[in-house]
Every structure is written in C-alpha cells, then in structure tokens.
VMD Tcl script that builds the backbone (N, CA, C; Angstrom):
set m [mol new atoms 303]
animate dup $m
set s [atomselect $m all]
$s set {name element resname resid chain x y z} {
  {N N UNK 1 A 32.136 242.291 -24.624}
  {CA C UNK 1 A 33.061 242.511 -25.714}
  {C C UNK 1 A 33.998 241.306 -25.820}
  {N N UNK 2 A 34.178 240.592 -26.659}
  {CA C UNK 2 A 35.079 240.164 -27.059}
  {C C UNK 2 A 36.331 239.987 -27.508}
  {N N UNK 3 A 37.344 239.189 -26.880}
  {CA C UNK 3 A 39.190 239.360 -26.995}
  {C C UNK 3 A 39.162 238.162 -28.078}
  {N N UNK 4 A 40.709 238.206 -29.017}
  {CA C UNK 4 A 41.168 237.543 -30.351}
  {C C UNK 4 A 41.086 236.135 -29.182}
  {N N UNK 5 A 41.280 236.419 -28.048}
  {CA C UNK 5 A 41.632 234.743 -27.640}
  {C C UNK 5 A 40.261 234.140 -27.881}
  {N N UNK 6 A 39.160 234.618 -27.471}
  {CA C UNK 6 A 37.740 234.391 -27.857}
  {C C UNK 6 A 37.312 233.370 -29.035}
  {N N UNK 7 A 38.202 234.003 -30.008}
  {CA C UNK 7 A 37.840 232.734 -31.235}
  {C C UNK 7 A 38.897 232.024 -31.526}
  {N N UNK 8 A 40.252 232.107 -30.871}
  {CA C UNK 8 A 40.933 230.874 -30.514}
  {C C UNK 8 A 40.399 229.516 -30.610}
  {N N UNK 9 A 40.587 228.341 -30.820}
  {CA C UNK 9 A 40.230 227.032 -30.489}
  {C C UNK 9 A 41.373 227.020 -29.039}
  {N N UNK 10 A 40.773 226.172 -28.337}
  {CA C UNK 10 A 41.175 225.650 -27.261}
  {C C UNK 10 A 41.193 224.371 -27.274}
  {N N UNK 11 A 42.697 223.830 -26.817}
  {CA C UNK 11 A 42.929 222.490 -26.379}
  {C C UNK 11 A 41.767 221.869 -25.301}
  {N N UNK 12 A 41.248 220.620 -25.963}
  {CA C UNK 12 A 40.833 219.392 -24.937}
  {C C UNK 12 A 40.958 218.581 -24.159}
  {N N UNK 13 A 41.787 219.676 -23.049}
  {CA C UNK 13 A 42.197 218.673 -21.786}
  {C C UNK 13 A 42.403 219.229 -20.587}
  {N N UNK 14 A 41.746 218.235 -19.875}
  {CA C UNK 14 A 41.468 218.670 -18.040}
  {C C UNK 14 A 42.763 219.610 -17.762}
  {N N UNK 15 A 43.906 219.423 -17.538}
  {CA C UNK 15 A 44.854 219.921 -16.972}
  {C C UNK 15 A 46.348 220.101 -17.887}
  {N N UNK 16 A 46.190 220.996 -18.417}
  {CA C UNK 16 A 47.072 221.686 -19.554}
  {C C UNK 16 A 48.494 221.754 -18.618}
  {N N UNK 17 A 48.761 221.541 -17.237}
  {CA C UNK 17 A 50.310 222.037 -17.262}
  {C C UNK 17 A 50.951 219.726 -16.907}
  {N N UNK 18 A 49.818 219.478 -16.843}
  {CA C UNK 18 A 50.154 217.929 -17.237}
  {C C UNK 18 A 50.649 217.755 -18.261}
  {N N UNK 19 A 49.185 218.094 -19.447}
  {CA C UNK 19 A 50.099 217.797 -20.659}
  {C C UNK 19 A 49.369 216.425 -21.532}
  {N N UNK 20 A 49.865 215.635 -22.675}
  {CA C UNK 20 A 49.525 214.713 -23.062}
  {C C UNK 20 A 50.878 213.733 -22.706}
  {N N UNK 21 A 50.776 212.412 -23.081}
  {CA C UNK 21 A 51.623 211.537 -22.480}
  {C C UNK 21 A 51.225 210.549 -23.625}
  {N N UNK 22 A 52.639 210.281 -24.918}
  {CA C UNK 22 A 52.565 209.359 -25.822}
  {C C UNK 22 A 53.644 208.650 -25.751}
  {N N UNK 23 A 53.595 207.245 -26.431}
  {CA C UNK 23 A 53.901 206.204 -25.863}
  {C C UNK 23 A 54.349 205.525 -27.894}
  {N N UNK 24 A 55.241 205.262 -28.170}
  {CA C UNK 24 A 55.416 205.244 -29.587}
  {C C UNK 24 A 56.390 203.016 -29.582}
  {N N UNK 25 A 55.526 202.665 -30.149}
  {CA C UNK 25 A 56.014 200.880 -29.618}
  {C C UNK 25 A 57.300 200.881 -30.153}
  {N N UNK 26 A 57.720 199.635 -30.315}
  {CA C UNK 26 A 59.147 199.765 -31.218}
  {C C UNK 26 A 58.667 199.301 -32.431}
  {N N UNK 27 A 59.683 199.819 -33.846}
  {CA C UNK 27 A 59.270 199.725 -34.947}
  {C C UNK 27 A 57.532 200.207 -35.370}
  {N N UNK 28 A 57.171 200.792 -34.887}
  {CA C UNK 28 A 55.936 201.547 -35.516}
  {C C UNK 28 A 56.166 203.475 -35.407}
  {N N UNK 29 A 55.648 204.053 -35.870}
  {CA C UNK 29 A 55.445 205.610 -36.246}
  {C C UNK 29 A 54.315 206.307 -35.653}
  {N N UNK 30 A 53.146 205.577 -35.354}
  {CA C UNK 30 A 52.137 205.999 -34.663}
  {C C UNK 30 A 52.154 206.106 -33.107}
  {N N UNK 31 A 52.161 207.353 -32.596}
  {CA C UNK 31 A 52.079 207.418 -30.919}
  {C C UNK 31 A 50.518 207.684 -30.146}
  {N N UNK 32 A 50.780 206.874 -29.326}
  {CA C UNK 32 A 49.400 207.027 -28.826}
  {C C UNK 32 A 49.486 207.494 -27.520}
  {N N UNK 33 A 48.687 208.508 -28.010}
  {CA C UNK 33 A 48.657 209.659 -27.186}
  {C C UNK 33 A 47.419 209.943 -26.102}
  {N N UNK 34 A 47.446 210.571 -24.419}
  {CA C UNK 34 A 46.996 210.190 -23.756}
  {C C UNK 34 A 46.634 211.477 -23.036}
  {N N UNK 35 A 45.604 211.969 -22.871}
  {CA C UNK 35 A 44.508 212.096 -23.653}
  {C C UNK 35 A 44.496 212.221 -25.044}
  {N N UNK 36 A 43.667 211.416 -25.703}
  {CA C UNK 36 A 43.335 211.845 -27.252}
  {C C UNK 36 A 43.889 213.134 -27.304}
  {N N UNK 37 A 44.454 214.332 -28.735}
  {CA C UNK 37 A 44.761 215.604 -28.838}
  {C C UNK 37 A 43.003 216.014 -29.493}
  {N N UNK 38 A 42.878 217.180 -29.038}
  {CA C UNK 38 A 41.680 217.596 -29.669}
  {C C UNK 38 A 41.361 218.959 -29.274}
  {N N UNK 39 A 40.650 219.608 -30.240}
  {CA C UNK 39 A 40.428 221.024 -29.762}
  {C C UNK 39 A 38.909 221.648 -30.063}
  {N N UNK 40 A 38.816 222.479 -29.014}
  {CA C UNK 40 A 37.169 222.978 -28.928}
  {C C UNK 40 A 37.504 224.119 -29.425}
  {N N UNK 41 A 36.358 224.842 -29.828}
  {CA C UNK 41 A 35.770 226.551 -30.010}
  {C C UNK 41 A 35.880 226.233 -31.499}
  {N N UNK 42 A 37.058 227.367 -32.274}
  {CA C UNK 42 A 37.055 227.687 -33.338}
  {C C UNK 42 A 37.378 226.480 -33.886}
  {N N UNK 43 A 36.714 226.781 -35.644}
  {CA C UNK 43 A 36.678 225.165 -36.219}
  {C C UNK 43 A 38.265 225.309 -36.746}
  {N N UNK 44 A 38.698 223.878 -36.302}
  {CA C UNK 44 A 40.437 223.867 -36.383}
  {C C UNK 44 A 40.393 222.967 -38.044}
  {N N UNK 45 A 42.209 223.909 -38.516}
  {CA C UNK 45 A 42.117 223.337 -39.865}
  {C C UNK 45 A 43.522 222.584 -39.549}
  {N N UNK 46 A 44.020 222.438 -38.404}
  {CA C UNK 46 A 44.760 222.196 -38.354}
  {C C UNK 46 A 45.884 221.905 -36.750}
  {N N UNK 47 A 46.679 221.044 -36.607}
  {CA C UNK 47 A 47.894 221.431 -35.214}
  {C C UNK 47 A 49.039 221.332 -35.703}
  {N N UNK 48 A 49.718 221.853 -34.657}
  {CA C UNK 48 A 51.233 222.649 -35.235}
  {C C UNK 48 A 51.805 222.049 -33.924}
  {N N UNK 49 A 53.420 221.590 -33.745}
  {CA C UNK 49 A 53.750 221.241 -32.877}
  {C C UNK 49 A 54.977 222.599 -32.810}
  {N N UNK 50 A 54.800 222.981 -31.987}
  {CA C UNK 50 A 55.030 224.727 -31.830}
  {C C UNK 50 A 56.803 224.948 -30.720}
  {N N UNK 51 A 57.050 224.291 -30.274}
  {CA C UNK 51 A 58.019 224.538 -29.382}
  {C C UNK 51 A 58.929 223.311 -30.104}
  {N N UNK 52 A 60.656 223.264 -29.840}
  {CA C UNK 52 A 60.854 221.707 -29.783}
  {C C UNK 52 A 62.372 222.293 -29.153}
  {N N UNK 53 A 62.762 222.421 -27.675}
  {CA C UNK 53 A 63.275 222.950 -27.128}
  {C C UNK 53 A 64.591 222.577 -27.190}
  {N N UNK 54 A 64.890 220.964 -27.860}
  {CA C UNK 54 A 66.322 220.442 -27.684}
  {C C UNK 54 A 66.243 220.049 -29.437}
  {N N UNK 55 A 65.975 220.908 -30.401}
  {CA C UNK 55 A 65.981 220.847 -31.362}
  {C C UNK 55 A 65.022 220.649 -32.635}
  {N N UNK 56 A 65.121 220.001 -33.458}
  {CA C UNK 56 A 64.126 219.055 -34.307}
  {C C UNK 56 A 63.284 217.499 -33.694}
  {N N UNK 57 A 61.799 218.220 -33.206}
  {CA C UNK 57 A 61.004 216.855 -33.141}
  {C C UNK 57 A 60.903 216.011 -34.505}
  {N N UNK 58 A 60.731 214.744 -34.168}
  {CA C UNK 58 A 61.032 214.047 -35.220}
  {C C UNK 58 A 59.597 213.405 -35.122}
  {N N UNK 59 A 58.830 213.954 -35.079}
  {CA C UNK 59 A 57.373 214.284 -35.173}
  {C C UNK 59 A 56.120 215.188 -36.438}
  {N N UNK 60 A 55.011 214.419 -36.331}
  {CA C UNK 60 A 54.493 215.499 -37.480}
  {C C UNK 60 A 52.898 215.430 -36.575}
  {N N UNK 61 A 51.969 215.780 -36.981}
  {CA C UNK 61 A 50.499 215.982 -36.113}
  {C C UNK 61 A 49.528 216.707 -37.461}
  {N N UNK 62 A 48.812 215.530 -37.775}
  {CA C UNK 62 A 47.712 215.464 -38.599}
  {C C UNK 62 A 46.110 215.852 -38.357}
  {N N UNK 63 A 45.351 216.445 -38.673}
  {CA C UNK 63 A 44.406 216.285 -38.058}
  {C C UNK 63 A 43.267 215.264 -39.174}
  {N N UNK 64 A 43.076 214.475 -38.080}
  {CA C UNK 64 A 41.793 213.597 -38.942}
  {C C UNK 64 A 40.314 213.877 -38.718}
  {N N UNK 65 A 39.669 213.482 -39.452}
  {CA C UNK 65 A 38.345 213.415 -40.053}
  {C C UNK 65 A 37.643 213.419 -38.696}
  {N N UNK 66 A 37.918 212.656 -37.938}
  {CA C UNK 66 A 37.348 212.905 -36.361}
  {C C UNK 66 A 37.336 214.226 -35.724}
  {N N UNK 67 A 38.409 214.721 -36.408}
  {CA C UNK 67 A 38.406 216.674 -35.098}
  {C C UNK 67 A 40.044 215.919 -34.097}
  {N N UNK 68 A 39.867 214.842 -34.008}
  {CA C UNK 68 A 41.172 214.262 -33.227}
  {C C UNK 68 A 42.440 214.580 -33.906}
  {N N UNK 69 A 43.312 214.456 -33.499}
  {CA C UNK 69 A 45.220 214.441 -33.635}
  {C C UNK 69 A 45.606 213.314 -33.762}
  {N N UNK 70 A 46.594 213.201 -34.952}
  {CA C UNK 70 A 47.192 212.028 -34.679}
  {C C UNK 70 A 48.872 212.222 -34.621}
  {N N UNK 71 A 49.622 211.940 -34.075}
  {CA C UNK 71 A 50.980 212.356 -33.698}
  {C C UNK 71 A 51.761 210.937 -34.197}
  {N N UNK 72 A 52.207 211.417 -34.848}
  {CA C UNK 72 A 53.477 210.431 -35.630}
  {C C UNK 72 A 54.553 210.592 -35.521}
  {N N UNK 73 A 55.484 209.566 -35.785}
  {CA C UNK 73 A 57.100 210.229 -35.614}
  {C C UNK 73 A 57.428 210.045 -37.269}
  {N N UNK 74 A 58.134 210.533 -37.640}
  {CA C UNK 74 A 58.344 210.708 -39.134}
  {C C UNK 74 A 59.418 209.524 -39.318}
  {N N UNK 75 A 60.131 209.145 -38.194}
  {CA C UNK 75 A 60.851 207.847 -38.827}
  {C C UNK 75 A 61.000 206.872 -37.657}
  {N N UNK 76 A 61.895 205.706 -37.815}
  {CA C UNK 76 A 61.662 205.150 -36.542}
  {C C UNK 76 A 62.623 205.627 -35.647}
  {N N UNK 77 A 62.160 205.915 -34.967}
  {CA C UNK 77 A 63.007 205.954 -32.995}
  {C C UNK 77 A 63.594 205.264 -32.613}
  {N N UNK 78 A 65.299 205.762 -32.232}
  {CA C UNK 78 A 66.223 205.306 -31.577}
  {C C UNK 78 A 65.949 205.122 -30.522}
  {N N UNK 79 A 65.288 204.496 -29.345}
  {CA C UNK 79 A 65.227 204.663 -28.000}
  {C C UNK 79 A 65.885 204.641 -27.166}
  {N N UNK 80 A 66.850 203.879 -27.704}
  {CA C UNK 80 A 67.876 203.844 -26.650}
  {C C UNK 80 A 69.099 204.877 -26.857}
  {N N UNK 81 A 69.464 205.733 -27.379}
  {CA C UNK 81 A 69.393 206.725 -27.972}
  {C C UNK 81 A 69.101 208.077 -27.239}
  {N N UNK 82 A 67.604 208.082 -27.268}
  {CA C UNK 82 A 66.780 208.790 -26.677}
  {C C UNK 82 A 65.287 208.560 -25.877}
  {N N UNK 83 A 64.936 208.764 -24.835}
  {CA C UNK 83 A 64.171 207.980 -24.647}
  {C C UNK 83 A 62.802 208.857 -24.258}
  {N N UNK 84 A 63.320 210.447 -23.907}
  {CA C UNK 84 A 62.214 210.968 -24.536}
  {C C UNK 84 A 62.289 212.203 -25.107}
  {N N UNK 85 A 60.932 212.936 -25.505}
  {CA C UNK 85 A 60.574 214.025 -26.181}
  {C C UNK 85 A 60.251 214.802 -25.682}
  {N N UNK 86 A 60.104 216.127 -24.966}
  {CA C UNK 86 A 59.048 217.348 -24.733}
  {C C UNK 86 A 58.697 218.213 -26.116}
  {N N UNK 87 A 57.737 218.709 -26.338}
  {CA C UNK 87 A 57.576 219.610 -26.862}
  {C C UNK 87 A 56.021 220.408 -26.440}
  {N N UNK 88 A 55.375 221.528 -27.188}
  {CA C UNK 88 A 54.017 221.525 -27.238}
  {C C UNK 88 A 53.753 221.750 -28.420}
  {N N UNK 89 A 51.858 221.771 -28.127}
  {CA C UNK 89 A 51.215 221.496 -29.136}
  {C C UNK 89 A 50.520 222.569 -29.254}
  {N N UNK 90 A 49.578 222.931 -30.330}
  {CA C UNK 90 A 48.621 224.207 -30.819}
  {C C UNK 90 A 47.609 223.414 -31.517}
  {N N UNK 91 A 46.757 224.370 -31.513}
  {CA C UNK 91 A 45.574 223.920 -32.654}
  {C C UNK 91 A 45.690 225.115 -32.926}
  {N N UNK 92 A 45.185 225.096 -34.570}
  {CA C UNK 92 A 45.253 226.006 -35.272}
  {C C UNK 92 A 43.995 226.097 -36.065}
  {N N UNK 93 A 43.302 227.029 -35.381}
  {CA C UNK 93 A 41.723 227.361 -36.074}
  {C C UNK 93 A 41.967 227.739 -37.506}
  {N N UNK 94 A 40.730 227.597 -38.521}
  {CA C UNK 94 A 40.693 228.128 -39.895}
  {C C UNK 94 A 40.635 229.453 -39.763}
  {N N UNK 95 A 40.376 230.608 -38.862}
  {CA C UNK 95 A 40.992 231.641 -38.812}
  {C C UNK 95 A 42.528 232.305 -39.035}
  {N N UNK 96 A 42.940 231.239 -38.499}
  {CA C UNK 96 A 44.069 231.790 -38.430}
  {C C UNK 96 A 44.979 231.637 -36.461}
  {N N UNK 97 A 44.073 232.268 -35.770}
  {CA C UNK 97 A 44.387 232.096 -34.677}
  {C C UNK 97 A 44.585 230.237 -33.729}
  {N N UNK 98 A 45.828 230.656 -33.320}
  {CA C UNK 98 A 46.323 229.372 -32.258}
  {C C UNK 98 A 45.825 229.339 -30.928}
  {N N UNK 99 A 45.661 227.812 -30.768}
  {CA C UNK 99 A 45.563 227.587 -28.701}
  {C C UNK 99 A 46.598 227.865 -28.412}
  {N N UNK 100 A 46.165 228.944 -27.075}
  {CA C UNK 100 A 47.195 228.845 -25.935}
  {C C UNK 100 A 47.349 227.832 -25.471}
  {N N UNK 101 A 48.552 227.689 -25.309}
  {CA C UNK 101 A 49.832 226.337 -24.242}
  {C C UNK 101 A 49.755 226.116 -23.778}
}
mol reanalyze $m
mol bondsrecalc $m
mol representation Tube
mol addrep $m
C-alpha cells in the first residue's frame, strides 16, 4: 500500500542533514550551489524555498529545462553586511505534493 509521501519527489542528495553549500561571487546573482539542487520520483513543476528563519531570503529558485535548480539572489549581496544565509529547500511535484527536509 502506498503513503502521500510515496509520490512526493525527493531531494537529490547523499546526506540531507548536510545540506547544499552556495557560494554567490561579488557583484553577480547566480549561486552555485553544491551539490547541484535536484529532485527524483514525482515529476517536479517546481522548488520553493520553504523556511527563512531570520526573515526574508533574498533569494528565488527556478527550475530549468535540465530537472536542475538554479538559486539566485534577487539583488546584489551586502556581504559584509551579512555573510551568510540558512534556509531550506522543497521540490514541488506537479501533484501538488512537497520533499521532505
């Protein structure tokens, strides 16, 4: 028998309480992110950056033509400022249903 987590998509990565690890240069918007973001099972229409614990990420997460993530910051980064981010991530199957965290 089958549970809703079943047709979940699931995140693509060895060790989920690691995490991904992005790295954003100065003056650019694109972070590159480590492992690639990506998700198995259900076909994903989409990721959602789902938590942002010390407020507004200044982040957005696209999904491209690959099935991959691409994680952007929506403007440029103060770094010195701030120097980093936590949040998490989801995939979001065309069902409807999200990866667990």
């Amino acid at each position: 028998m089958s549970t809703p987590h079943d047709d979940a998509p699931h995140l693509d990565i060895d060790n989920l309480e690691n995490g991904y690890h992005g790295i954003v240069k100065e003056n650019e918007t694109v972070v590159e992110v480590t492992p690639p973001i990506r998700a198995t099972g259900a076909k994903i229409c989409s990721f959602r950056i789902v938590n942002k614990p010390h407020g507004e990420a200044p982040f957005e997460i696209n999904l491209r033509k690959d099935g991959h993530a691409e994680l952007r910051a929506r403007r440029s980064l103060n770094c010195e400022k701030r120097k980093n981010y936590k949040f998490d991530i989801a995939a979001v199957g065309c069902n409807g249903l999200k990866s667990v965290r």
